[in-house]
C-alpha positions in Angstrom: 91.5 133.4 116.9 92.9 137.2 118.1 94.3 138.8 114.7 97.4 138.8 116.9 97.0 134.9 116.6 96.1 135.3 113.5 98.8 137.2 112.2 101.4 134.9 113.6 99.7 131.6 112.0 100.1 133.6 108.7 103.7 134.5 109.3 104.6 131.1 110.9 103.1 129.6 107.8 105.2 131.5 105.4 108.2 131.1 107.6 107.6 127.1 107.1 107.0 127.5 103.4 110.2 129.2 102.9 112.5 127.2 105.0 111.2 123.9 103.2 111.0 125.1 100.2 115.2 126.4 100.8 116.5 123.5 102.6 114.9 120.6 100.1 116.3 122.7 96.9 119.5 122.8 98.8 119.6 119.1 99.5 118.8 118.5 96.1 121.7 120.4 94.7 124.2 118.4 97.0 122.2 114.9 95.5 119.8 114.3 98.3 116.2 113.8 98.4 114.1 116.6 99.3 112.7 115.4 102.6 116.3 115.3 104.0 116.5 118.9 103.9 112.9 119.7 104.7 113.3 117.4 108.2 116.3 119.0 108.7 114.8 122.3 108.2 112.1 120.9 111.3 115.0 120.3 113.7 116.9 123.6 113.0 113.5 125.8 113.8 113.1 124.1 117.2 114.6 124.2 120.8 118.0 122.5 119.5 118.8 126.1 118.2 119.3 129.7 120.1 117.4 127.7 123.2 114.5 127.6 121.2 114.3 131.8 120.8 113.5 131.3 116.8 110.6 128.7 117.4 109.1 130.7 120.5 109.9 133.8 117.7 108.1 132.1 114.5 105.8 129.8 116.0 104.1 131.0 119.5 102.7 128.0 121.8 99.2 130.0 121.3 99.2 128.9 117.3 101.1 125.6 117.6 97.6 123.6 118.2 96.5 124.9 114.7 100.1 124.2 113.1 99.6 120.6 114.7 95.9 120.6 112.6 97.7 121.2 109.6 100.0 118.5 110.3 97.9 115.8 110.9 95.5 116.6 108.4 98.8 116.4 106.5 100.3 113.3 107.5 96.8 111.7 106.9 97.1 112.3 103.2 100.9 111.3 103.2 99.7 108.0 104.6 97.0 107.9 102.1 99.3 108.3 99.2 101.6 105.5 101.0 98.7 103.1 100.9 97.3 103.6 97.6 101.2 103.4 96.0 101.7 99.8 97.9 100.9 98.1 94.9 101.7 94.2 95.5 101.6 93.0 92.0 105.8 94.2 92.1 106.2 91.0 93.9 105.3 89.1 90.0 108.3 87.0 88.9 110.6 88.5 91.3 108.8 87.2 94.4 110.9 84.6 96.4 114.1 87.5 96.0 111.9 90.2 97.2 110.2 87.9 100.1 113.4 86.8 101.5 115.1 90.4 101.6 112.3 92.1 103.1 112.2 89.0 105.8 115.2 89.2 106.5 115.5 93.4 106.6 112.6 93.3 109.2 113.9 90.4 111.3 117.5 91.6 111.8 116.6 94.8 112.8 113.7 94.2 114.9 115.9 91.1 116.9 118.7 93.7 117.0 116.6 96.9 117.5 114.5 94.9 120.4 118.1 93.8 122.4 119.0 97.5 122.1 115.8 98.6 123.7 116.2 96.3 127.1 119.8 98.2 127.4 117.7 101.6 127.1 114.5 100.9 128.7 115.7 102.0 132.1 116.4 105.5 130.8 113.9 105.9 128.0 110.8 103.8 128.3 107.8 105.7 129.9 105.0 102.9 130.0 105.0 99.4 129.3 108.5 98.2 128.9 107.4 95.0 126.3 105.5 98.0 123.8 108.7 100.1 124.3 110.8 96.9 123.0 108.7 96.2 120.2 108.1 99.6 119.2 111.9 99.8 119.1 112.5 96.7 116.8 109.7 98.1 114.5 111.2 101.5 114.3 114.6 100.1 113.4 113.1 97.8 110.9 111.5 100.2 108.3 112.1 101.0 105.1 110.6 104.3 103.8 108.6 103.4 100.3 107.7 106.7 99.0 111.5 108.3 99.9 113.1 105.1 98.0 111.0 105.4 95.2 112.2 108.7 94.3 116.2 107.9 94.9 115.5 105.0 92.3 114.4 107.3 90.1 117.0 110.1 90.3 119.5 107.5 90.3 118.4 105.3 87.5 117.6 102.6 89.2 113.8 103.2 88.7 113.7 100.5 85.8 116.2 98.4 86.2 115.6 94.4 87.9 117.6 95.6 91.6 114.8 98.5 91.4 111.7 96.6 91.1 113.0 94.2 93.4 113.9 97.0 96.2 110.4 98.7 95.9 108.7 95.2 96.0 110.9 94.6 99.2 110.4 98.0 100.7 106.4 97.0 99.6 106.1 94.5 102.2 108.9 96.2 104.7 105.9 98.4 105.1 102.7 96.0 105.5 105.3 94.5 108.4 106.2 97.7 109.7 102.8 99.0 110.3 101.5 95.4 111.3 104.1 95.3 114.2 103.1 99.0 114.9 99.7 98.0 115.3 100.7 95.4 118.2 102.7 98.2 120.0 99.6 100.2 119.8 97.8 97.5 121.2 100.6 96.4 124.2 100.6 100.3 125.3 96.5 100.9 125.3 95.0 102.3 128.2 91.2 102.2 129.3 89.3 101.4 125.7 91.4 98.7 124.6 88.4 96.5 123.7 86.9 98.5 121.2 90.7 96.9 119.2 88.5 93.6 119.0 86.5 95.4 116.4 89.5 95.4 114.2 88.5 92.0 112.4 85.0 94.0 111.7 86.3 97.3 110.5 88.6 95.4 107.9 85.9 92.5 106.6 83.9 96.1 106.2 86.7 97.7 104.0 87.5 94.9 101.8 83.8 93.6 101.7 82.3 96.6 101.3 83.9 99.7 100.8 86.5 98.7 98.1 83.8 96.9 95.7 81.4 100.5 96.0 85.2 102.4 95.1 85.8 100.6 92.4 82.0 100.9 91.1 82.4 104.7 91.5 85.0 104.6 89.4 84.5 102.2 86.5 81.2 104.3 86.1 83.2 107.0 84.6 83.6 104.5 81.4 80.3 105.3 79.6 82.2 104.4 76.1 84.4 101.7 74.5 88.0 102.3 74.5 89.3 103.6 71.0 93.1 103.3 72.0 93.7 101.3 74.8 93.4 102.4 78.3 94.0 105.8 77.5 90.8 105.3 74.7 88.6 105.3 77.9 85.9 108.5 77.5 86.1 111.0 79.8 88.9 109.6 82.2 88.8 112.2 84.5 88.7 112.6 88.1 85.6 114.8 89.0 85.2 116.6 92.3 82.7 114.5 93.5 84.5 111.5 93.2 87.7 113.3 94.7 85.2 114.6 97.6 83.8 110.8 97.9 87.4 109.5 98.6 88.6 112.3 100.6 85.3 111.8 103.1 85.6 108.2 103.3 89.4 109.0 104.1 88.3 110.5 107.4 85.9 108.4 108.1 88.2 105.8 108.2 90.6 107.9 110.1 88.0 108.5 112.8 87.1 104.9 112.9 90.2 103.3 113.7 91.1 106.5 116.0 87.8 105.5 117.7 88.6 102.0 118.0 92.1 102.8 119.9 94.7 102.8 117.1 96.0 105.9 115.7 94.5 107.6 112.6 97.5 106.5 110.7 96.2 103.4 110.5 93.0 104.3 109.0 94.7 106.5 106.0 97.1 103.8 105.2 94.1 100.8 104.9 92.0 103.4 103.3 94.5 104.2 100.4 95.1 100.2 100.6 91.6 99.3 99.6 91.1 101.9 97.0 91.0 100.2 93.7 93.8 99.8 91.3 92.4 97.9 88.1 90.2 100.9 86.7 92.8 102.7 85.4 96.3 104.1 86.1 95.5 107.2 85.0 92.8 108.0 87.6 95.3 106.4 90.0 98.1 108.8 89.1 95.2 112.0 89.1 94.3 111.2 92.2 97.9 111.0 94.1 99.1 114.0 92.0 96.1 115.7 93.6 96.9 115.1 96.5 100.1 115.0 97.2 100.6 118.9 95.6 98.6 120.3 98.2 100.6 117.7 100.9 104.1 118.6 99.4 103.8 122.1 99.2 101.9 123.3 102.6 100.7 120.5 104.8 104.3 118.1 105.0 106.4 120.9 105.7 103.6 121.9 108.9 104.2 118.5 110.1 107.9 118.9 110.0 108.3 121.8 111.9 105.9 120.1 114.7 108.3 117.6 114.6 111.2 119.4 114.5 109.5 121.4 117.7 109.9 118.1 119.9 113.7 117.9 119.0 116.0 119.3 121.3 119.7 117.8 120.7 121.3 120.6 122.7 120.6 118.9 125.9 121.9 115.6 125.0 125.3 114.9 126.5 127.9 112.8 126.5 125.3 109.7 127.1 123.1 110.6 124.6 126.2 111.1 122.0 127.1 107.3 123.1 123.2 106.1 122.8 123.4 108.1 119.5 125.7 105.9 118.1 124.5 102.3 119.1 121.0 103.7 117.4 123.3 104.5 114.2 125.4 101.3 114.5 122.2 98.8 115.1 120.2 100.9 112.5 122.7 100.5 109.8 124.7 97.5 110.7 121.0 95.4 111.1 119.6 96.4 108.1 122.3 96.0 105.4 122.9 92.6 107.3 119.3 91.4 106.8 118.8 92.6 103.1 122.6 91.7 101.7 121.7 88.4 103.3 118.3 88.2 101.9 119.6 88.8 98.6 122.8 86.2 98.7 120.6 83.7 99.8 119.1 83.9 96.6 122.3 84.1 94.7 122.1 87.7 94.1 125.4 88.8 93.3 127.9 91.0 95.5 127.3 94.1 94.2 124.0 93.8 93.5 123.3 92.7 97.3 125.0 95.6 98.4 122.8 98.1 96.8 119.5 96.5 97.8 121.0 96.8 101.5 122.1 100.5 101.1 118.3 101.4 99.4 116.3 98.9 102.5 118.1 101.4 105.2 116.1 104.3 103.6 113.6 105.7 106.3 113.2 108.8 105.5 109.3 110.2 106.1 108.1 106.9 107.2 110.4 106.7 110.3 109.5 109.8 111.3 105.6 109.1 111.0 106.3 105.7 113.7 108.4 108.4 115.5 105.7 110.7 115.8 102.9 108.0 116.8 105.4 106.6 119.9 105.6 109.9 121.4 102.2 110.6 121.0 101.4 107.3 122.9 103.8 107.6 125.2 105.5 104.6 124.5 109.0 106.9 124.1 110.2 110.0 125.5 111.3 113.0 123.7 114.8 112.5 124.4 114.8 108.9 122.8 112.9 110.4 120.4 115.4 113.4 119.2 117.8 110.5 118.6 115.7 108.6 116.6 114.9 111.6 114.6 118.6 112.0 114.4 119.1 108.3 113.1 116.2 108.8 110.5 118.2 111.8 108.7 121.4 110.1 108.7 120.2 107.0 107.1 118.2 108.6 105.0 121.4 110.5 103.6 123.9 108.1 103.5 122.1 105.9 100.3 123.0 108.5 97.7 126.7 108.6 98.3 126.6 104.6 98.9 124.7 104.1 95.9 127.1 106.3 94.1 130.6 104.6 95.7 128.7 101.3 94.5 128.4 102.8 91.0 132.0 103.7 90.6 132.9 100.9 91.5 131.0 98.5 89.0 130.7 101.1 86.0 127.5 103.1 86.4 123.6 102.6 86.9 122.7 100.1 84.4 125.8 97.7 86.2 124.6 98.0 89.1 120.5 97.3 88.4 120.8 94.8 86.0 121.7 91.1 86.5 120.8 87.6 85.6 119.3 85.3 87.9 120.5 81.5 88.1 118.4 79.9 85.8 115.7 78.2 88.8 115.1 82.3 90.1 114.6 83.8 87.0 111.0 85.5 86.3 109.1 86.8 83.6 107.7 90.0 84.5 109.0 93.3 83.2 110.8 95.6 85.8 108.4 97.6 87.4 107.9 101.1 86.9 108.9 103.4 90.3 105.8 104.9 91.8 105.7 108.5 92.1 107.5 109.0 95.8 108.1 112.3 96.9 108.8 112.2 100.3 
């Protein structure tokens, strides 16, 4: 690097610290979740803007390969985080309710998202047109985990049945969601394909393997009985080396299934799903804290400005105002239709049905990580692309102010989380406790 290089990473590093750090305090004044404001602060730095004169300004083309590092190292952690966070055991005494609205929230939209896709594969789609129809129906169908964890809990819905039951939902929304992306990865490969046939291999390897040698690095911490419970445990801490253990086997994962054809993304989300969660929660909660400060402050906010670089709405037009709105219209319309009817098919009341389908059409970060890995294969273009971006935002902002109509409405929170199941649904488990989502 030139120190003229130099000098601009530094300034284009502060300039994304700032801006994040503004818009997501701003978004949380007006009741929104962080990441609305810090995405919006990635579309407003690029080309949509002053014909892209403040990007070219803050963020040169010479330093945008090193902001891109940052990003992926980032969105490699985020996915991490994601993995290690989808903690199935939700699904106790709530499962056949959670099953059927996260069914039904995936099938809608991707039957629905798919038929939108033939009508805009003539303009949009750049390689195969079956990988740019699934990839479609995937994108449309996701709910964004860590983003609805943290509107549960600044809305109160964190511990209340309707919350447990949406996380559990949005739980396997995302084992779905990344399955189906997996397929569209596989559909759009080029030369190198075959090395996907190792996929089998590389997973027996993870669950055989390198979970059982995780969980013995950490249950060796316990060199003494417990004196008060879990939290009795001596010295139930996190050292470096184990943190450095789990942080290299995070990239070597990441290369692997990079290697093999997928994207890394796949290898940070098994990762982070292999990695143990019986030792102890409060290892589990050192480790993602860890993590996701570093992520949060510095590495996120990298990857949304290299985002936000790809988005130019200024050149949209009248046709891509009209696509806009089918995108919003299938978005939303398929995915409160799938989860409202998940949820009445189990006898879920009204109101309570209509709040599990305003928290399923969260997407948030999650969208905008499928986003990212269809341009980067090629399976979208960036105009498609800026829309989908566009949809992401919008959907991601409209739960609070649904969520809080909803609330009016029925009296508050604790109306709205709380209900009693016909006697044949009703389980036993306690509610479950909202994972620590920030983004």
């Amino acid at each position: 690097m030139t120190p003229e290089q130099l000098q601009s990473f530094f300034l284009g590093l502060a300039a994304i610290l700032a801006l994040s750090r503004l818009l997501g305090a701003a978004a949380r004044r007006i009741g929104q979740p962080p990441v609305v404001g810090e995405l919006l602060a990635g579309v407003l730095v690029g080309p949509t803007l002053f014909g892209g004169a403040l990007a070219d300004h803050l963020f040169p083309t010479d330093i945008r390969p090193m902001l891109g590092a940052l990003a992926d190292l980032g969105l490699v952690l985020f996915m991490f985080v994601v993995g290690y966070e989808l903690d199935l055991t939700r699904l106790r005494g709530r499962e056949r309710v959670a099953v059927s609205v996260s069914l039904c929230s995936v099938l809608v939209p991707l039957t629905l998202g798919g038929l939108l896709a033939l009508y805009l594969a003539e303009q949009h789609a750049t390689g195969s047109r079956t990988a740019f129809v699934l990839f479609l129906g995937a994108a449309m169908a996701v709910t964004a985990f860590p983003v609805l964890a943290r509107i549960l809990a600044d809305s109160g819905l964190g511990r209340t049945r309707i919350g447990g039951i949406a996380l559990a939902a949005a739980a396997l929304d995302d084992i779905l969601a990344w399955s189906l992306l997996a397929v569209v990865v596989t559909v759009a490969g080029g030369d190198g394909q075959w090395r996907l046939l190792l996929a089998p291999a590389y997973l027996a390897v993870m669950l055989l393997a390198v979970r059982p040698c995780l969980r013995r690095l950490f249950e060796g911490r316990r060199t003494a009985p417990p004196r008060a419970g879990w939290e009795g445990w001596a010295r139930e801490h996190v050292t470096a080396d184990q943190l450095i253990v789990v942080l290299g086997g995070l990239l070597l994962s990441c290369l692997a299934t990079a290697w093999m054809g997928a994207h890394f993304v796949f290898g940070a989300f098994l990762f982070g799903a292999v990695m143990p969660r019986d030792t102890s929660r409060r290892l589990r909660y050192q480790i993602t804290d860890r993590l996701e400060y570093v992520t949060r402050l510095l590495l996120l906010p990298s990857f949304f400005v290299i985002a936000g670089l790809q988005v130019d709405l200024s050149r949209i037009g009248a046709r891509g105002v009209a696509e806009l709105g089918l995108i919003l219209l299938t978005a939303v319309t398929a995915k409160f239709t799938g989860a409202y009817a998940g949820a009445r098919l189990n006898r879920v009341p009204h109101a309570q049905s209509g709040v599990l389908a305003a928290l399923m059409n969260t997407r948030g970060l999650t969208e905008l990580v499928i986003l990212t890995v269809g341009l980067q294969l090629n399976v979208i273009d960036r105009d498609l692309y800026a829309l989908m971006v566009v949809m992401a935002l919008t959907t991601t902002a409209m739960t609070g102010p649904l969520l809080s109509l909803l609330g009016r409405r029925c009296g508050g929170p604790a109306a709205l989380g709380d209900f009693s199941f016909p006697a044949e649904l009703r389980g036993s488990a306690p509610v479950a406790r909202a994972p620590s989502g920030r983004g």
